[in-house]
C-alpha positions as CSV (number, residue, x, y, z in Angstrom):
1,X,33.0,10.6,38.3
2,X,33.8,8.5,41.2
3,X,35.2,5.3,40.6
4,X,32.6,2.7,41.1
5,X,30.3,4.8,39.2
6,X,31.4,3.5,36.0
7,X,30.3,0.5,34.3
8,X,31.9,-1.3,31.1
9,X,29.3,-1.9,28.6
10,X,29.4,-5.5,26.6
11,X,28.2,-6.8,23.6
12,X,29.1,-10.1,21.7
13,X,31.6,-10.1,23.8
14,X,33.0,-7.0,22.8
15,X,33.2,-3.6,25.3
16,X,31.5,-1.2,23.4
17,X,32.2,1.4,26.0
18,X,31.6,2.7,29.7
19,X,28.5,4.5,31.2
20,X,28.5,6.6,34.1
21,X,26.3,8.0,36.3
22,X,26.7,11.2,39.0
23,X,24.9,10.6,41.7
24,X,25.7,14.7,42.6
25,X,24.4,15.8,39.4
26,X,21.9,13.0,38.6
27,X,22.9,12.7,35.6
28,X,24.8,10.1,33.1
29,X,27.3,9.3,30.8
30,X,28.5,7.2,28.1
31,X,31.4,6.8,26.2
32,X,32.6,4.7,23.5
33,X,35.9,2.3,23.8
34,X,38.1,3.3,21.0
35,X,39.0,0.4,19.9
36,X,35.2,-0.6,19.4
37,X,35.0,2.7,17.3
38,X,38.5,1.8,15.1
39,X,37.0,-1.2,13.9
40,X,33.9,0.1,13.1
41,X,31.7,-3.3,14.2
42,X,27.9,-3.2,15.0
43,X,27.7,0.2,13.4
44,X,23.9,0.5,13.7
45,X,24.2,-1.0,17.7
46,X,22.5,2.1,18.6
47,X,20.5,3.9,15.8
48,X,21.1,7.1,15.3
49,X,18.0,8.6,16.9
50,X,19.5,11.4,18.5
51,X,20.6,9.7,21.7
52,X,24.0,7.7,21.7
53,X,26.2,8.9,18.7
54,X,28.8,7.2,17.0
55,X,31.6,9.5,18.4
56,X,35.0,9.4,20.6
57,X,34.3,11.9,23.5
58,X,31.9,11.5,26.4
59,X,28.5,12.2,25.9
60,X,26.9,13.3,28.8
61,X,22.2,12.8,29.1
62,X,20.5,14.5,31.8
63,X,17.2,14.9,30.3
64,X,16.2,11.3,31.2
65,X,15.4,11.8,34.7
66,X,12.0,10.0,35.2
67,X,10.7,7.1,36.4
68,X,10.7,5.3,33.1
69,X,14.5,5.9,32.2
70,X,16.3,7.0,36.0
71,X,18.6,8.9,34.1
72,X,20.3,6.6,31.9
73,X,20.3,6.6,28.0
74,X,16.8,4.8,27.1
75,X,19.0,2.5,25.0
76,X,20.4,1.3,28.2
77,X,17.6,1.9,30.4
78,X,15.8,-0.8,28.8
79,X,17.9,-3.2,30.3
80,X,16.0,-2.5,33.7
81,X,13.5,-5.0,35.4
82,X,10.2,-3.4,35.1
83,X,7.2,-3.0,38.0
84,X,7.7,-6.6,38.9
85,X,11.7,-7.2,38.6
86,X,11.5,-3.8,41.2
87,X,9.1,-5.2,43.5
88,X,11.2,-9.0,43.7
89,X,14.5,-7.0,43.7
90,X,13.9,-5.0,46.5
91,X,12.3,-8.3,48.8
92,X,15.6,-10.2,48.2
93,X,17.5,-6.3,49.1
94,X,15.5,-6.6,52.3
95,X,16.1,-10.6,52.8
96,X,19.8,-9.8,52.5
97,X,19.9,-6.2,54.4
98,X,20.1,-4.0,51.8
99,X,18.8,-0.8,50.9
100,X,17.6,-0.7,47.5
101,X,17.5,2.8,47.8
102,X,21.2,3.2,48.6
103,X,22.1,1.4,45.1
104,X,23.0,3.6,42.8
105,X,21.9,2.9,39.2
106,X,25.3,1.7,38.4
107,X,24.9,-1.3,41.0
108,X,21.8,-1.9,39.9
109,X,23.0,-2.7,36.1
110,X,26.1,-4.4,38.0
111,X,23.4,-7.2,39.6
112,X,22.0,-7.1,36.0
113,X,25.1,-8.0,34.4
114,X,24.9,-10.5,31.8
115,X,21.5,-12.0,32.9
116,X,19.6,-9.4,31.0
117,X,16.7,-9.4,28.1
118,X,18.8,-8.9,25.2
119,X,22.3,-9.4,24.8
120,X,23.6,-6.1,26.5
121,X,25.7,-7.3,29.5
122,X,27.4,-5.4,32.5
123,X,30.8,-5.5,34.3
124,X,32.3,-5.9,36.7
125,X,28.9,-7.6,38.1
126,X,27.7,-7.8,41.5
127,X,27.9,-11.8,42.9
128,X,25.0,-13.5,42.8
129,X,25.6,-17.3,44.2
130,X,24.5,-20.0,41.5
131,X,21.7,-22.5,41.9
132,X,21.3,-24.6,39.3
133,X,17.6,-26.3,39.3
134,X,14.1,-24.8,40.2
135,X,11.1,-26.0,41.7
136,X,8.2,-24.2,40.0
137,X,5.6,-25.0,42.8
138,X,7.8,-23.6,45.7
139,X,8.8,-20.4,43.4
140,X,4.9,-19.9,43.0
141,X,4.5,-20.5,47.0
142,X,7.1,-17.3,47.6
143,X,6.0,-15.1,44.7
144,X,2.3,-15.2,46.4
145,X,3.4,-14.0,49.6
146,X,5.9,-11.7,48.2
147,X,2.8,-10.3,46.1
148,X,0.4,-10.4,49.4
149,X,0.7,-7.1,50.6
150,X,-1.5,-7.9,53.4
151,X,0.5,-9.8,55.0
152,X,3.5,-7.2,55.0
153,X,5.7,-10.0,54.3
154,X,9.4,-9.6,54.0
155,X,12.5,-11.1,53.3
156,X,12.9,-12.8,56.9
157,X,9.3,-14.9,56.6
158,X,10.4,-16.4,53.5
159,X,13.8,-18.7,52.4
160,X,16.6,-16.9,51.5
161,X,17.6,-20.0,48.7
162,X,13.8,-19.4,47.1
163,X,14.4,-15.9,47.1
164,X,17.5,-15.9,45.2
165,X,16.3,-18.2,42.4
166,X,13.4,-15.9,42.4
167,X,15.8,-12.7,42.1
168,X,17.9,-14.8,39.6
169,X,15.0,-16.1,36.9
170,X,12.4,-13.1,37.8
171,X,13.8,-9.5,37.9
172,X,14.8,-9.1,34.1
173,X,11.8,-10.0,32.6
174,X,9.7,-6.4,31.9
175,X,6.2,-5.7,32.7
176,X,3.7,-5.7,35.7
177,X,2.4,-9.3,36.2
178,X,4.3,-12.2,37.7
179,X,6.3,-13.4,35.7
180,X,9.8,-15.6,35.1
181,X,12.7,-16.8,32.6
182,X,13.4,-20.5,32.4
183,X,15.4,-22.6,30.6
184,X,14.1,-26.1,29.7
185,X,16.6,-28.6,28.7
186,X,15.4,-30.2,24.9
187,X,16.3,-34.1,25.8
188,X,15.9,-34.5,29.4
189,X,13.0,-31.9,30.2
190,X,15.0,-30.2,33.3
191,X,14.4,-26.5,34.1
192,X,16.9,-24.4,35.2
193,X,17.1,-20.7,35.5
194,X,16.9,-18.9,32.4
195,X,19.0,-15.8,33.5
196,X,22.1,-16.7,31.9
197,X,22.1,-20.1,30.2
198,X,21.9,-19.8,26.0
199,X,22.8,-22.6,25.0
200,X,21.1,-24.2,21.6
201,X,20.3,-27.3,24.4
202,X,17.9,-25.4,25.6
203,X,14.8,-24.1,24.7
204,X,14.4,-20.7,26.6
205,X,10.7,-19.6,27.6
206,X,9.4,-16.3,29.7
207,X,6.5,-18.1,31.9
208,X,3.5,-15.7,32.9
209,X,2.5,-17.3,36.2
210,X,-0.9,-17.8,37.7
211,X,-1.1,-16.2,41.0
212,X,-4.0,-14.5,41.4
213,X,-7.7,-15.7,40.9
214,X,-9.7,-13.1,42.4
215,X,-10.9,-11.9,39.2
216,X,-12.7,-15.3,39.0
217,X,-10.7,-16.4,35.8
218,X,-7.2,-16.9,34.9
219,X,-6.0,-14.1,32.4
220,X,-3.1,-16.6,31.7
221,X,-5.6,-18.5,29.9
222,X,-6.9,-15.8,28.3
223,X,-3.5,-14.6,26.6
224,X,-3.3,-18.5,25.7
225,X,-6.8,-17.8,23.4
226,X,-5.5,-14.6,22.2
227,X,-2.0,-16.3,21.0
228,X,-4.3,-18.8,19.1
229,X,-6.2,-16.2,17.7
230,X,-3.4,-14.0,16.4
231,X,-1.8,-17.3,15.0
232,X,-4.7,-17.8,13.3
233,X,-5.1,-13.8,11.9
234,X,-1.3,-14.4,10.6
235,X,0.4,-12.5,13.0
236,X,4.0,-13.7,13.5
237,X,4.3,-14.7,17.5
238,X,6.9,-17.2,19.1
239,X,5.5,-20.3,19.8
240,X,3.4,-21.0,22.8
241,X,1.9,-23.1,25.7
242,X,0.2,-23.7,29.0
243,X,1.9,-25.4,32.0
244,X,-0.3,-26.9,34.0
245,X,-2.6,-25.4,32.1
246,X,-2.3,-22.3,33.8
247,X,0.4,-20.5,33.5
248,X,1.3,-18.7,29.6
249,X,4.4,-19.8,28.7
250,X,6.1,-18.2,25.2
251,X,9.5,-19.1,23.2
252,X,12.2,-16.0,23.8
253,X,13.0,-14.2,20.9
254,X,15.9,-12.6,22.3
255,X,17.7,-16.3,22.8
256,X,17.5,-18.2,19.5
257,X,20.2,-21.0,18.1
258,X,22.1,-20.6,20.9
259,X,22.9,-16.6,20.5
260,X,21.8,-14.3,22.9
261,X,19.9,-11.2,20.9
262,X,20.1,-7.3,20.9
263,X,16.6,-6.3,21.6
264,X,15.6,-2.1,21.9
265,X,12.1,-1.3,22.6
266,X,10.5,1.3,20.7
267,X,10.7,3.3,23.7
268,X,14.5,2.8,24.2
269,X,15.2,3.2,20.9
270,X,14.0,6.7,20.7
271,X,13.8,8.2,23.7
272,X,9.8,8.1,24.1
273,X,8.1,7.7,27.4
274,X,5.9,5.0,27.0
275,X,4.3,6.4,30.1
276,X,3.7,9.5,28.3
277,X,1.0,10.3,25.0
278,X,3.7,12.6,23.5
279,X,4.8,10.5,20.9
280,X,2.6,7.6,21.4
281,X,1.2,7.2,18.7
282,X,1.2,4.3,15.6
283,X,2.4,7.0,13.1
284,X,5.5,7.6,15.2
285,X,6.4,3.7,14.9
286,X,5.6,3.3,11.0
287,X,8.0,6.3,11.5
288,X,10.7,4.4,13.1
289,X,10.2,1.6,10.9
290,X,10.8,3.4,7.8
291,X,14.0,5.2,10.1
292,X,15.1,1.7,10.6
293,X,15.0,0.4,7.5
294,X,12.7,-2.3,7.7
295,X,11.5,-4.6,5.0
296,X,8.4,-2.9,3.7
297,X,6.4,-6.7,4.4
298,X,7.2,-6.1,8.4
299,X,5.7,-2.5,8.1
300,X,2.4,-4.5,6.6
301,X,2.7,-6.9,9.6
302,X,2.9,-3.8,12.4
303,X,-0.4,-2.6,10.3
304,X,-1.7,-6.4,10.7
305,X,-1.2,-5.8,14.7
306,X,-2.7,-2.5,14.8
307,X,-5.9,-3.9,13.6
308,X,-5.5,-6.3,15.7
309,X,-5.1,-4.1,18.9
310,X,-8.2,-2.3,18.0
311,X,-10.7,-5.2,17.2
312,X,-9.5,-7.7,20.0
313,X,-9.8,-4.7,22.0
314,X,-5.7,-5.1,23.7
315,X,-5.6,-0.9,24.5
316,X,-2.3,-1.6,26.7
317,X,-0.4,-1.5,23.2
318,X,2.4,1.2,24.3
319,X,5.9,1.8,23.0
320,X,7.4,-1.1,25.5
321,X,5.5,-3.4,23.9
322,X,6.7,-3.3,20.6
323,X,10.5,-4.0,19.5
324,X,13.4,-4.4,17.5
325,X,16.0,-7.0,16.9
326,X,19.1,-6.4,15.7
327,X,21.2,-8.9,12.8
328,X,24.8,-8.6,13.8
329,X,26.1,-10.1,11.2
330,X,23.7,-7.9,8.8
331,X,24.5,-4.6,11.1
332,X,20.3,-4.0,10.7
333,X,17.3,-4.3,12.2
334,X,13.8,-6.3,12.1
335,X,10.8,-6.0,13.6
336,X,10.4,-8.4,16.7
337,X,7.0,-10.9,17.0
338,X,4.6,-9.4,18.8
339,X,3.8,-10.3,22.2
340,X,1.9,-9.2,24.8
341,X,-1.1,-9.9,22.6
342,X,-4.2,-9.8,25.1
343,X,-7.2,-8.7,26.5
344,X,-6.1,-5.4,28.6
345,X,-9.6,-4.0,29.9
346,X,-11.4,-5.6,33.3
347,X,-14.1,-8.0,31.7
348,X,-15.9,-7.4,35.4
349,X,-16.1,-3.9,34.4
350,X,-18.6,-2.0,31.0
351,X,-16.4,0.2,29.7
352,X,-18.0,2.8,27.4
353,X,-15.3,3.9,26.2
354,X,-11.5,3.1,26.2
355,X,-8.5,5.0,26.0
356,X,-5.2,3.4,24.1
357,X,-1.9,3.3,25.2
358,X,-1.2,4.4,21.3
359,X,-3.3,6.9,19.2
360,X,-4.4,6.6,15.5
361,X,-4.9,9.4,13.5
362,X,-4.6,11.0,16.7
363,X,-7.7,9.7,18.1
364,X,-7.4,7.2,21.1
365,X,-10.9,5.5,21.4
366,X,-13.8,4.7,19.2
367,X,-11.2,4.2,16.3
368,X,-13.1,3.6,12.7
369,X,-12.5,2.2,9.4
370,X,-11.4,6.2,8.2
371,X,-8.8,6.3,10.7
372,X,-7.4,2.8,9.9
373,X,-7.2,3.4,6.2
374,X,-5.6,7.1,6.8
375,X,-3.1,5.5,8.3
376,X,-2.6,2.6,5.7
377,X,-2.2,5.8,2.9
378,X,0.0,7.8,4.8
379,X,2.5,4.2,4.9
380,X,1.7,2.8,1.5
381,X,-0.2,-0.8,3.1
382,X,-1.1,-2.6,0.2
383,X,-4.9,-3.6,0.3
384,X,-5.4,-2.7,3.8
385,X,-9.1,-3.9,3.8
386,X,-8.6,-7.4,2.7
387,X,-5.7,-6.9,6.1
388,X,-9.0,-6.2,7.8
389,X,-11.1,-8.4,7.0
390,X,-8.4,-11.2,7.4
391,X,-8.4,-10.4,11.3
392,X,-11.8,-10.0,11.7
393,X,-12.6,-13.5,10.8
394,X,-10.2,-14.7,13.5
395,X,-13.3,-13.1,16.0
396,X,-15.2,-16.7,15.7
397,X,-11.6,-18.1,16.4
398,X,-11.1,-16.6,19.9
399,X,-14.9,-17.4,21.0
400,X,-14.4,-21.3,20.0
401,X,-10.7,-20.5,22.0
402,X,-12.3,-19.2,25.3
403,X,-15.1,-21.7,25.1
404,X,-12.8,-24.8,24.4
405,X,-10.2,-23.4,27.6
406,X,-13.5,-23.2,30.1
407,X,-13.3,-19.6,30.5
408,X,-16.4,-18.4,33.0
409,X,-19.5,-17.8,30.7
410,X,-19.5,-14.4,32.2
411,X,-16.0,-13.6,31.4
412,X,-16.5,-14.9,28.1
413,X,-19.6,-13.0,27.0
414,X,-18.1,-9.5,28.5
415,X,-15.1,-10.2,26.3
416,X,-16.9,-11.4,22.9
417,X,-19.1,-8.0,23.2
418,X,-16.5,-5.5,23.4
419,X,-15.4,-7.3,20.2
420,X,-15.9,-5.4,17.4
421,X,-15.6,-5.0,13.7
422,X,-14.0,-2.4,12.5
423,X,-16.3,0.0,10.8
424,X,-17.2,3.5,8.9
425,X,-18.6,5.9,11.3
């Protein structure tokens, strides 16, 4: 493989090894540093899922060619910006006359280097010149005409210095909807870009931002009520807030006491297309969980957010939006908090039915108590209904939530009805 092709992979500091990718072939490559391997650190790095193995020679992956993966080990594929991450990517590209179509994945993960979700970094990285203070306000002012696609608006209508600090704090956060990484300093309050400060100074949020109103209500608001309300059914969630009362705001898991954190997605860990319903299904992570060796009490709290899901009516519950974290100093893994926790269906709209991202007893609407408890046998979940009837008491708790926040009566009602208990058929 050519060259500049090749990428050195880093973790804690230490190269782990070099990916590649031919651009002939479309396919990659990965290979780990020997002298990683010799000292046999971070053994479980990368499970042993059938992917990335623990051995000297090159391995070589060209069955992840999709749109989810582009070709690269899921493991490293999740260090991708997502929908949104593309579309800001691509405006600064344009702002800066580039093609992001002439990048080749290896660049891309070059302009990722060490600014990434998780702690897996990239070099040598493409130069990105630093800024070091944001203005909130004027970052919203550019996101909504980068998002206004009537207005066909493109790098040269907007500043290039806005656009940068967008590209900086916006393109590695996943998912669809606006959003962006800051870094708020503890004593004096001042924001900076969360790309690649860590620092135990800071406390390091992901900010979903309020863009679009359209719907008539803010769904930032919403996920506000449904963080409260999963507090309150004991599920474990980093902490929380509204600026400005508008835009959701959450604690980063993957940047605690001033470490950055390996993070894997169910989806990168295995291999599973999260855009697919192959192996999307909640048996296939009780699965993983019991692959990975996780304490049997975290297992219980996966079956806590499963009810969850399927009471509060949050269908959008795929493989990306569940994940791991990995001890380093343990060499093992946890189950992450949840995020992400919301409601995913158009209020506006009477949906009959709806289908989930993630089956249950291999059923993907109108879900009942049979195929909850199934799945509580099959992965021994200790009193499962009292689990049940723990989250269903938090219903009361998101109505009081939605009505305390001012959420539109109409929004409100067409919420609170597809809210359900769960029950026998």
């Amino acid at each position: 493989m050519a060259k500049n092709n090749i990428i050195n992979l880093i973790a804690f500091g230490e190269e782990v090894g070099r990916i590649g990718f031919d651009e002939v072939e479309n396919k990659s490559s990965f290979q780990y540093n020997p002298k990683f391997l010799k000292e046999s650190k971070f053994l479980n790095l990368f499970p042993n899922t059938g992917i990335i193995r623990r051995v000297p020679y090159t391995q070589v992956f060209s069955n992840f060619n999709n749109p989810t993966f582009k070709g690269l080990p899921p493991q490293i594929a999740d260090s991708l910006p997502d929908m949104f991450g593309n579309l800001i990517f691509k405006i600064w590209l344009d702002s800066n006359n580039k093609n992001q179509e002439h990048l080749t994945i290896i660049e891309q993960l070059a302009y990722i280097s060490n600014r990434g979700m998780g702690a897996l970094e990239y070099f040598p990285s493409k130069d990105i010149p630093q800024n070091a203070s944001i203005d909130l306000e004027e970052i919203i002012e550019v996101l909504k005409q980068v998002l206004d696609v009537k207005t066909k608006t493109v790098g040269k209508n907007l500043k290039s210095e806005s656009l940068l600090n967008i590209f900086k704090i916006g393109t590695s956060a996943g998912g669809a909807r606006p959003k962006i990484l800051i870094s708020k300093n503890k004593k004096t309050g001042r924001i900076i870009p969360g790309d690649v400060e860590y620092s135990d100074k800071y406390e390091h949020y992901l900010v979903k931002l309020s863009l679009d109103d359209s719907m008539g209500y803010n769904r930032e608001i919403v996920e506000y009520c449904y963080y409260l309300t999963a507090k309150q059914a004991m599920i474990t969630m980093m902490e929380s807030e509204l600026i400005d009362n508008k835009h959701f705001a959450t604690l980063r898991f993957d940047r605690r006491d001033g470490e950055k954190k390996h993070i894997l997605t169910a989806s990168g860990m295995t291999g599973w297309d999260f855009k697919k319903s192959d192996n999307s299904s909640y048996e296939n992570l009780f699965k993983l969980c019991s692959f990975l060796k996780i304490p049997h009490t975290q297992i219980e709290e996966l079956y806590r957010r499963m009810i969850f899901n399927v009471i509060f009516r949050n269908t959008d519950d795929h493989l990306k939006n569940h994940s791991f974290i990995y001890d380093q100093y343990k060499d093992s893994w946890r189950l992450s908090p949840a995020y992400d926790l919301t409601y995913s269906l158009n209020p506006l709209i009477d949906f009959k039915t709806s289908i989930r991202a993630l089956s249950i007893n291999n059923k993907r609407n109108n879900i009942n108590l049979e195929d909850v408890l199934t799945i509580a046998d099959s992965f021994t979940i200790k009193n499962p209904k009292k689990i049940i009837s723990e989250v269903q008491d938090a219903i009361i708790t998101l109505e009081k939530h939605l009505k305390a926040f001012e959420v539109p009566i109409k929004i409100r009602k067409s919420i609170m009805a597809k809210i359900k208990p769960i029950k026998h058929t």
